[in-house]
PyMOL CGO cylinders between C-alpha atoms (Angstrom):
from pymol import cmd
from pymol.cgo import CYLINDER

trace = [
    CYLINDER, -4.65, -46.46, -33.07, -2.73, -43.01, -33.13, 0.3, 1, 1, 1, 1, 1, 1,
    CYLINDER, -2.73, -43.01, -33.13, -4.86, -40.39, -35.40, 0.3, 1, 1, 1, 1, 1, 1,
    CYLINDER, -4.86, -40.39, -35.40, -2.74, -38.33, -34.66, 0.3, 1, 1, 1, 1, 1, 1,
    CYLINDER, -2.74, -38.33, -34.66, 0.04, -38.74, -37.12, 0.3, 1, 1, 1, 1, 1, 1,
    CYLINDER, 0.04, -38.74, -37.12, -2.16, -40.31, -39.57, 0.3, 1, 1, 1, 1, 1, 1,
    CYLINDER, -2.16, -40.31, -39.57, -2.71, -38.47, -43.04, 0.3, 1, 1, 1, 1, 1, 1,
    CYLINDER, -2.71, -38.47, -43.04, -5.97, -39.17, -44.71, 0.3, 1, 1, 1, 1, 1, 1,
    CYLINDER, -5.97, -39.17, -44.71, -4.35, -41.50, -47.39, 0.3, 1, 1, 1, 1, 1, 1,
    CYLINDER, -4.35, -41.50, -47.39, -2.51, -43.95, -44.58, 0.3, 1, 1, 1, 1, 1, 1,
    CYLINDER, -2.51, -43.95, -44.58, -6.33, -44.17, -43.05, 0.3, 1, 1, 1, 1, 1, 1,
    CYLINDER, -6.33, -44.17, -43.05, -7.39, -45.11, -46.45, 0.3, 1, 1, 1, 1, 1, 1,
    CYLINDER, -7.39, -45.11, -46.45, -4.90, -47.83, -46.94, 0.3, 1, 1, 1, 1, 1, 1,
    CYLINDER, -4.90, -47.83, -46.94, -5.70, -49.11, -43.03, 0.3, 1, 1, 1, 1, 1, 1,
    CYLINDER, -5.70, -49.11, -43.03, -9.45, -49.31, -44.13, 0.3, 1, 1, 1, 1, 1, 1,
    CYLINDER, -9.45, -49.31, -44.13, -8.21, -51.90, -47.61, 0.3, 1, 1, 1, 1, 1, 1,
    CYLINDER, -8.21, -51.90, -47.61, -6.38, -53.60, -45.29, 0.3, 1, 1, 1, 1, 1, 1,
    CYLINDER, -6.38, -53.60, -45.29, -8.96, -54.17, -43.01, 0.3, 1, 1, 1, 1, 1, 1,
    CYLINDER, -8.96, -54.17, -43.01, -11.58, -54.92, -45.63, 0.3, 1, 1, 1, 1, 1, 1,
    CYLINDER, -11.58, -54.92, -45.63, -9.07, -57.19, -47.25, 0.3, 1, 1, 1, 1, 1, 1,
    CYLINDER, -9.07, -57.19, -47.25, -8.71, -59.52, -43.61, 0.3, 1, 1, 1, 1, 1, 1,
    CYLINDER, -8.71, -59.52, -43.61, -11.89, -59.65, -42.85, 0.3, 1, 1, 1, 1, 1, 1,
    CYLINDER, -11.89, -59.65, -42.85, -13.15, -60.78, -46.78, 0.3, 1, 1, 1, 1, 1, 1,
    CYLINDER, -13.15, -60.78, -46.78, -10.85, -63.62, -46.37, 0.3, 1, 1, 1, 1, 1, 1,
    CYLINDER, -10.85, -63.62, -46.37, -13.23, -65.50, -44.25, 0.3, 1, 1, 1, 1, 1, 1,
    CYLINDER, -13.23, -65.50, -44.25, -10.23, -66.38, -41.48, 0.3, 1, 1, 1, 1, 1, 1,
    CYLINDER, -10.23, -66.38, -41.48, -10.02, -64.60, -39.28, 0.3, 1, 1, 1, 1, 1, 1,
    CYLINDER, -10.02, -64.60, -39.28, -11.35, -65.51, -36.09, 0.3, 1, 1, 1, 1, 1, 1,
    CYLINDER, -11.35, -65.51, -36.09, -13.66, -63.51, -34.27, 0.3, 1, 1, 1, 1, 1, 1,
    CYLINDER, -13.66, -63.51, -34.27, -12.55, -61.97, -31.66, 0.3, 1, 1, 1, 1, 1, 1,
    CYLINDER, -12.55, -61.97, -31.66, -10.17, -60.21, -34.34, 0.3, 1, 1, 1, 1, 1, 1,
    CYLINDER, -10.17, -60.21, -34.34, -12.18, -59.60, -37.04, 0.3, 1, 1, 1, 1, 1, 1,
    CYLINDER, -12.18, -59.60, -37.04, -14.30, -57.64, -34.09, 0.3, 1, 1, 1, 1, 1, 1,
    CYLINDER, -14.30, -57.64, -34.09, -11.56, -55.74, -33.20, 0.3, 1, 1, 1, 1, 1, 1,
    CYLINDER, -11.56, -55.74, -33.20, -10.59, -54.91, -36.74, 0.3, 1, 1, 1, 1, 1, 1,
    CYLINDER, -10.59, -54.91, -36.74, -14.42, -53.77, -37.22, 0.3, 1, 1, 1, 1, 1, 1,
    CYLINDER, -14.42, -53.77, -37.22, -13.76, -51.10, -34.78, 0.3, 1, 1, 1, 1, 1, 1,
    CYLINDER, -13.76, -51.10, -34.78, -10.77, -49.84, -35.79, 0.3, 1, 1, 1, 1, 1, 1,
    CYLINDER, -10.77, -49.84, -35.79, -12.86, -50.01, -39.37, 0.3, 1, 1, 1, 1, 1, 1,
    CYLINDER, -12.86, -50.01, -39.37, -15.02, -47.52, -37.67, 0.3, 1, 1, 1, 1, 1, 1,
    CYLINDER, -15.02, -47.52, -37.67, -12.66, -44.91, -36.13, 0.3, 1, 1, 1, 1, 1, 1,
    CYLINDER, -12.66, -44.91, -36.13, -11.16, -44.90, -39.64, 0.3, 1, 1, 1, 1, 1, 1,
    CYLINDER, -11.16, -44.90, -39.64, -13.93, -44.00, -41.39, 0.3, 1, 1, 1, 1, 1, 1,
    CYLINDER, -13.93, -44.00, -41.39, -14.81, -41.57, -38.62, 0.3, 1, 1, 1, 1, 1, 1,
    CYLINDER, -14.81, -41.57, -38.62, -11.15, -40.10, -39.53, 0.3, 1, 1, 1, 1, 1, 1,
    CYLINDER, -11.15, -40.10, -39.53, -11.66, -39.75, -42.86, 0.3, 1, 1, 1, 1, 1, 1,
    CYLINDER, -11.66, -39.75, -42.86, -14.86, -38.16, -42.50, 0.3, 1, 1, 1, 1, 1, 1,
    CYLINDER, -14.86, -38.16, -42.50, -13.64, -35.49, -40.66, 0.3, 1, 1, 1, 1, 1, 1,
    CYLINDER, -13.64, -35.49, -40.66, -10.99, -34.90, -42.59, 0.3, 1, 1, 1, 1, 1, 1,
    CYLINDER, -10.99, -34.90, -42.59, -12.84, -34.50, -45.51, 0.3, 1, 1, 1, 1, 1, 1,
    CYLINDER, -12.84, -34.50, -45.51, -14.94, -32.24, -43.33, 0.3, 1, 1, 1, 1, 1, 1,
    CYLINDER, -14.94, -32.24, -43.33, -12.25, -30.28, -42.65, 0.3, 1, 1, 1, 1, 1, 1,
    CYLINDER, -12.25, -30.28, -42.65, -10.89, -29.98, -45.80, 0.3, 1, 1, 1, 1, 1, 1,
    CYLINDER, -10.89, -29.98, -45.80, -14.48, -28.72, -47.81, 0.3, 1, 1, 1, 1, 1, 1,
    CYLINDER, -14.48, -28.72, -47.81, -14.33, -25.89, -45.19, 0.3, 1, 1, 1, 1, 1, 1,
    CYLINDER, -14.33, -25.89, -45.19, -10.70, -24.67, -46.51, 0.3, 1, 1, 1, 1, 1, 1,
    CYLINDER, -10.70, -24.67, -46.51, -11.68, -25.23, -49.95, 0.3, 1, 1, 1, 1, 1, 1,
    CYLINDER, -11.68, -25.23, -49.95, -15.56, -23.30, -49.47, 0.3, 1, 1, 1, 1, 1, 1,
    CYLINDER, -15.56, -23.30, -49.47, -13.24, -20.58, -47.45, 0.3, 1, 1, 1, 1, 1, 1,
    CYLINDER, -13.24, -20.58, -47.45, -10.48, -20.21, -50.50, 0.3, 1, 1, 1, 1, 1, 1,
    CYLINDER, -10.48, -20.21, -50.50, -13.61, -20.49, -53.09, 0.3, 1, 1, 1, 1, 1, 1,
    CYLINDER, -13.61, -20.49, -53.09, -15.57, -17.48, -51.25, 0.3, 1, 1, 1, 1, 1, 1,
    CYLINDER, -15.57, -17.48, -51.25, -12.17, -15.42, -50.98, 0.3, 1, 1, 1, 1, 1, 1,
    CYLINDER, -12.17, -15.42, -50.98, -11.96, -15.50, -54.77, 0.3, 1, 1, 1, 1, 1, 1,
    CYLINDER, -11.96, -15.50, -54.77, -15.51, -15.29, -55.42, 0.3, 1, 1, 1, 1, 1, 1,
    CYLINDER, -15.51, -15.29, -55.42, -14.93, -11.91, -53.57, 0.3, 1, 1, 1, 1, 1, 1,
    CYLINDER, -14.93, -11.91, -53.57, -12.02, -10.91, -55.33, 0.3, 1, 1, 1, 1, 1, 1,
    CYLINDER, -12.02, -10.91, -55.33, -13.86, -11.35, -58.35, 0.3, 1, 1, 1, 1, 1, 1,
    CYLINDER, -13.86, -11.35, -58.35, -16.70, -9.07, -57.15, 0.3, 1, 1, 1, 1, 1, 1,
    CYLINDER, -16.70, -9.07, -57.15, -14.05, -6.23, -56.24, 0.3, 1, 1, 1, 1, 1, 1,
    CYLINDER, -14.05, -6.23, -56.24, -12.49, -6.33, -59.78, 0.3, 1, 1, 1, 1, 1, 1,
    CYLINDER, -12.49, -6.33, -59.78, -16.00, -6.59, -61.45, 0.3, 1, 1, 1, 1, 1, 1,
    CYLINDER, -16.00, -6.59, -61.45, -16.72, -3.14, -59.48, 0.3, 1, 1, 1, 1, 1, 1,
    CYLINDER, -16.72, -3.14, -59.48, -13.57, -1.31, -60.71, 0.3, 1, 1, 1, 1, 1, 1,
]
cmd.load_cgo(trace, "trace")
């Protein structure tokens, strides 16, 4: 699996997929191990990029919160 390229919303979908496969009680093992892992470095994904993205959004909210402080003083 390439992280690289993926955007949080393609990781998403991979995770339904994989969900989806291994509910339907089919698949044989050795797969549905495989498709556990890659399950795992998903989520991993995601959670870092979620990560990442509350820092940007506490950094923006702070800029503001201090732009509102400097035209509160004047």
């Amino acid at each position: 699996m390439n992280e690289s390229n993926l955007t949080y919303e393609q990781a998403i979908k991979k995770l339904s997929d994989i969900v989806e496969k291994l509910s339907s009680q089919s698949v044989p093992l050795s797969e549905a191990s495989k498709l556990f892992e890659e399950g795992g470095e998903l989520i991993k994904f995601c959670y870092s990029s979620l990560k990442t993205v509350k820092g940007k959004l506490l950094e923006i909210k702070n800029t503001l919160d201090g732009l509102k402080m400097e035209e509160e003083e004047n």
